[in-house]
KOLSE-938743 format. One record per atom (N, C-alpha, C, O): residue number from 1; residue in one letter; atom name; x, y, z. Coordinates in nm, 3 decimals. Example, Ala and Ser with C-alpha at 12.3 -4.5 7.8 and 13.67 -1.06 7.14 Angstrom:
R   pos   code   site        c1        c2        c3
R     1      a      N     1.319    -0.569     0.780
R     1      a     CA     1.230    -0.450     0.780
R     1      a      C     1.320    -0.330     0.780
R     1      a      O     1.424    -0.332     0.846
R     2      s      N     1.285    -0.225     0.708
R     2      s     CA     1.367    -0.106     0.714
R     2      s      C     1.290     0.003     0.787
R     2      s      O     1.341     0.114     0.804
This chain:
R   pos   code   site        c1        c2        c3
R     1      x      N    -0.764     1.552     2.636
R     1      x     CA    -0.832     1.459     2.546
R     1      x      C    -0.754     1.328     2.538
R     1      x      O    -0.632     1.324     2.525
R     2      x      N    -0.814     1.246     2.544
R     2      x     CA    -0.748     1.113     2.562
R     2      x      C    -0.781     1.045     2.415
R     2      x      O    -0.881     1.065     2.348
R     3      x      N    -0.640     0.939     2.377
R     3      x     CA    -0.675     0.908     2.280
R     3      x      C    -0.754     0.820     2.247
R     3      x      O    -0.803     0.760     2.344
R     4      x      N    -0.810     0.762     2.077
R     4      x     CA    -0.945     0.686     2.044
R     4      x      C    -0.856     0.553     2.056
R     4      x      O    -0.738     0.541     2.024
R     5      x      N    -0.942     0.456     2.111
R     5      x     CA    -0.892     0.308     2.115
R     5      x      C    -0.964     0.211     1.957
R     5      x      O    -0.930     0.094     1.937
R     6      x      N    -1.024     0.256     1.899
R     6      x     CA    -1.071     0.202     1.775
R     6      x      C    -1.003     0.207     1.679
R     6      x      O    -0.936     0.309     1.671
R     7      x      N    -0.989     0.109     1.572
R     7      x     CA    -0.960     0.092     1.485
R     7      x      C    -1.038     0.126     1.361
R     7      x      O    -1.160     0.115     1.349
R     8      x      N    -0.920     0.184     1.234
R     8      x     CA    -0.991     0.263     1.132
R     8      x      C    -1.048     0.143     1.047
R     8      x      O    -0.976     0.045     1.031
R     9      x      N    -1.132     0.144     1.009
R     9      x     CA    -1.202    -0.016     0.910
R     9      x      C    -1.107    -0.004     0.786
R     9      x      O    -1.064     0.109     0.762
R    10      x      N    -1.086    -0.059     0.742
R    10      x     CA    -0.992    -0.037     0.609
R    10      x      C    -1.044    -0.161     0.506
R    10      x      O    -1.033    -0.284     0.503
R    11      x      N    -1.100    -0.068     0.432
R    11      x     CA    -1.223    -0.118     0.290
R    11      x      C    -1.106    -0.194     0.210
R    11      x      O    -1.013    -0.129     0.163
R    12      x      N    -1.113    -0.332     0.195
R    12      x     CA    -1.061    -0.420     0.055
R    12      x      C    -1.120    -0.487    -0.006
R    12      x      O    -1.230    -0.483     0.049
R    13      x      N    -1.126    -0.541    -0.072
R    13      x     CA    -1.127    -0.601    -0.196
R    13      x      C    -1.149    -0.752    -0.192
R    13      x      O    -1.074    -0.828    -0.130
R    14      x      N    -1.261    -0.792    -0.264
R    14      x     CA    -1.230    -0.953    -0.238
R    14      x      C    -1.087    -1.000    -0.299
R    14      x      O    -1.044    -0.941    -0.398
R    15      x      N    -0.994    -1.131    -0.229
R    15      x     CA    -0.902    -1.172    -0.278
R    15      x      C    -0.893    -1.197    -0.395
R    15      x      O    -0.807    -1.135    -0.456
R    16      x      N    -0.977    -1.296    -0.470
R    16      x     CA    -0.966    -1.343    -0.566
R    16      x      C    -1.012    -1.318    -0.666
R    16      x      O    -1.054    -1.395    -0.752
R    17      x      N    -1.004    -1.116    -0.664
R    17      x     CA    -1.056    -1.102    -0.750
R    17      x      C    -0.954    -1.003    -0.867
R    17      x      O    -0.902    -0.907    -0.811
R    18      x      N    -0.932    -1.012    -0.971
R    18      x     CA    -0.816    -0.906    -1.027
R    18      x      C    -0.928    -0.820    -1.146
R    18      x      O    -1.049    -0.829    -1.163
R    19      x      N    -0.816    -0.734    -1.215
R    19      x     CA    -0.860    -0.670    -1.313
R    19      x      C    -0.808    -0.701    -1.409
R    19      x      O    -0.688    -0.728    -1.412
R    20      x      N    -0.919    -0.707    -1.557
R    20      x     CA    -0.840    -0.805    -1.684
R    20      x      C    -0.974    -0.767    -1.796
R    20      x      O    -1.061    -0.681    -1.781
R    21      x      N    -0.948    -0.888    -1.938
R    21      x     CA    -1.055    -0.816    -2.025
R    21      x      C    -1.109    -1.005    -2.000
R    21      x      O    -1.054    -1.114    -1.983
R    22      x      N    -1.250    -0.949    -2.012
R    22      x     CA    -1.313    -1.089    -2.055
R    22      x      C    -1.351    -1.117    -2.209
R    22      x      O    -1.425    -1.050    -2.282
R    23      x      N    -1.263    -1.264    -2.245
R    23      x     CA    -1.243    -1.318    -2.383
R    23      x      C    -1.438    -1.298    -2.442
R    23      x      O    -1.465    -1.281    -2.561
R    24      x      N    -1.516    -1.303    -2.363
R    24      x     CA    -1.681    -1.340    -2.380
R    24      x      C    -1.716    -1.191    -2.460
R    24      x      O    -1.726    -1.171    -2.581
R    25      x      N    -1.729    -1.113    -2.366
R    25      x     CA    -1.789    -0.985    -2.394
R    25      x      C    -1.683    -0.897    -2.411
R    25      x      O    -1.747    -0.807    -2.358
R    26      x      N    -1.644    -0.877    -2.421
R    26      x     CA    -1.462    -0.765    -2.409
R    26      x      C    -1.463    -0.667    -2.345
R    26      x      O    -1.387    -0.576    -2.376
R    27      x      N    -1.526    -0.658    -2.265
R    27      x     CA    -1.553    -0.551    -2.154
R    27      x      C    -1.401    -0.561    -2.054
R    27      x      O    -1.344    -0.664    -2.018
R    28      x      N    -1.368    -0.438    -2.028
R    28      x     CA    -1.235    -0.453    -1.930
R    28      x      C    -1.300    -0.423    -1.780
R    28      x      O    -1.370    -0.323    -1.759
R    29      x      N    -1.277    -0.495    -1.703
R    29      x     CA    -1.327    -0.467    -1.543
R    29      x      C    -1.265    -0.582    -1.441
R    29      x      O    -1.151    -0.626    -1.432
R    30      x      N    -1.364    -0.607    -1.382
R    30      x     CA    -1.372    -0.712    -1.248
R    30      x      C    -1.355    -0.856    -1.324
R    30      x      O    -1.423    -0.885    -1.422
R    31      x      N    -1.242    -0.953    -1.258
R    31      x     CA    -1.204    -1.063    -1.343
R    31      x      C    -1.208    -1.129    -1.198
R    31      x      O    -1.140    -1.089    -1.103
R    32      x      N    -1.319    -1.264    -1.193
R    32      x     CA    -1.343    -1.350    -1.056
R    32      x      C    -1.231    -1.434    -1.072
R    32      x      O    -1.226    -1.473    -1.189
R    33      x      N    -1.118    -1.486    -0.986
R    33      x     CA    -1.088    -1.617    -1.017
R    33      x      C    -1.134    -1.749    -0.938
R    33      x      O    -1.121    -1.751    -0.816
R    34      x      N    -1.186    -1.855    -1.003
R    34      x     CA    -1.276    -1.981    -0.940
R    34      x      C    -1.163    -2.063    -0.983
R    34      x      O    -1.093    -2.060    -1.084
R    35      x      N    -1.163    -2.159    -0.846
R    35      x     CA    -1.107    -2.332    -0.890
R    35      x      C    -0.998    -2.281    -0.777
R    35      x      O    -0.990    -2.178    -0.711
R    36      x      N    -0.912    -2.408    -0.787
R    36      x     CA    -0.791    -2.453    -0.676
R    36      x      C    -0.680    -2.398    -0.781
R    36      x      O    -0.689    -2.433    -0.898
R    37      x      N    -0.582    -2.319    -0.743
R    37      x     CA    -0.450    -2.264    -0.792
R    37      x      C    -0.378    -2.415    -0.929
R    37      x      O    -0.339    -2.531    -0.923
R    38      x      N    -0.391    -2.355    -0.988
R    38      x     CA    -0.319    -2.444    -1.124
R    38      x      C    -0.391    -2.467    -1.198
R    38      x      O    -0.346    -2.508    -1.305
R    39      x      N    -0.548    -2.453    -1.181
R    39      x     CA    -0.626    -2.509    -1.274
R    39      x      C    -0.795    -2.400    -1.232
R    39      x      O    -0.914    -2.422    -1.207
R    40      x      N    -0.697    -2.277    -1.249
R    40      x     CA    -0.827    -2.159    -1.252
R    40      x      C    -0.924    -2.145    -1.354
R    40      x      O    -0.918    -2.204    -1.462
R    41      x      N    -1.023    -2.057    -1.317
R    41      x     CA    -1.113    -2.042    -1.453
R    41      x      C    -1.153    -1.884    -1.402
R    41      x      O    -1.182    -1.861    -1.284
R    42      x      N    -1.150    -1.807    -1.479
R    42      x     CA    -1.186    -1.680    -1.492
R    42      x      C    -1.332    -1.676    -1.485
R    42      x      O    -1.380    -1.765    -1.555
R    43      x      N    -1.431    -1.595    -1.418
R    43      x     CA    -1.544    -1.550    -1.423
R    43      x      C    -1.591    -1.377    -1.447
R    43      x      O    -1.574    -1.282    -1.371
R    44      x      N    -1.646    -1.381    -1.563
R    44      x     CA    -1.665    -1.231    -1.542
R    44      x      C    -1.763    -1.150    -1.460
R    44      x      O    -1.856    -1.216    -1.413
R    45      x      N    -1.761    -1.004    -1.430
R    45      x     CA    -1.854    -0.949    -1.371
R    45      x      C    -1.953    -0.898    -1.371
R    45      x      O    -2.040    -0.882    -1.286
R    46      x      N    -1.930    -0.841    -1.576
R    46      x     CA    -2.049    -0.801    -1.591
R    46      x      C    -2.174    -0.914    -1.683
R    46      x      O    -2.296    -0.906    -1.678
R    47      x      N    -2.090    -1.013    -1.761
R    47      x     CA    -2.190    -1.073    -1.854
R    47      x      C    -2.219    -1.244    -1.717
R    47      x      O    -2.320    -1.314    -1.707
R    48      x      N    -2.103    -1.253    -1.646
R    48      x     CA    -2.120    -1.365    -1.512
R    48      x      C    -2.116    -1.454    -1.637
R    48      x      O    -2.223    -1.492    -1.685
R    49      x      N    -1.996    -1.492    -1.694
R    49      x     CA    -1.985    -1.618    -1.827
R    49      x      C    -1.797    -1.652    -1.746
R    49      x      O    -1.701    -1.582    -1.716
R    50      x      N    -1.830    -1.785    -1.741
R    50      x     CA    -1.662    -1.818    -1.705
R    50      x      C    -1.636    -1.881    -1.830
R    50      x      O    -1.706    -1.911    -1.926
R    51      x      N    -1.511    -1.892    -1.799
R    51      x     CA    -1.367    -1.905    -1.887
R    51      x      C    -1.242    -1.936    -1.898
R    51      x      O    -1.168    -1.887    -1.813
R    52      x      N    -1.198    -1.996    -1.971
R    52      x     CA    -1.066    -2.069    -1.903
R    52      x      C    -0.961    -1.948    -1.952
R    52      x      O    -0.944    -1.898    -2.063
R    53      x      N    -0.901    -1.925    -1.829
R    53      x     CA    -0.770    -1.844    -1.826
R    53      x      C    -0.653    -1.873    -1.920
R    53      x      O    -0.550    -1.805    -1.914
């Protein structure tokens, strides 16, 4: 048996995305971050209301 030349897919995560509470709804989950590094704004996942970090 010869070995497989494929590669295993390996499932991630969008980058910019962390886990946190949103100030809007207080739900703890999926925290988007939008904007250029220094001057982010949080988006949430479930109510989709941004927010300044």
């Amino acid at each position: 048996m010869g070995r497989r030349k494929t590669q295993k897919i390996i499932r991630t995560g969008p980058k910019n995305a962390t886990t946190g509470m949103c100030p809007v709804c207080k739900t703890i989950g999926k925290v988007f971050l939008l904007g250029p590094p220094g001057q982010e704004r949080g988006k949430c996942e479930k109510c989709r209301q941004e927010f300044e970090l």
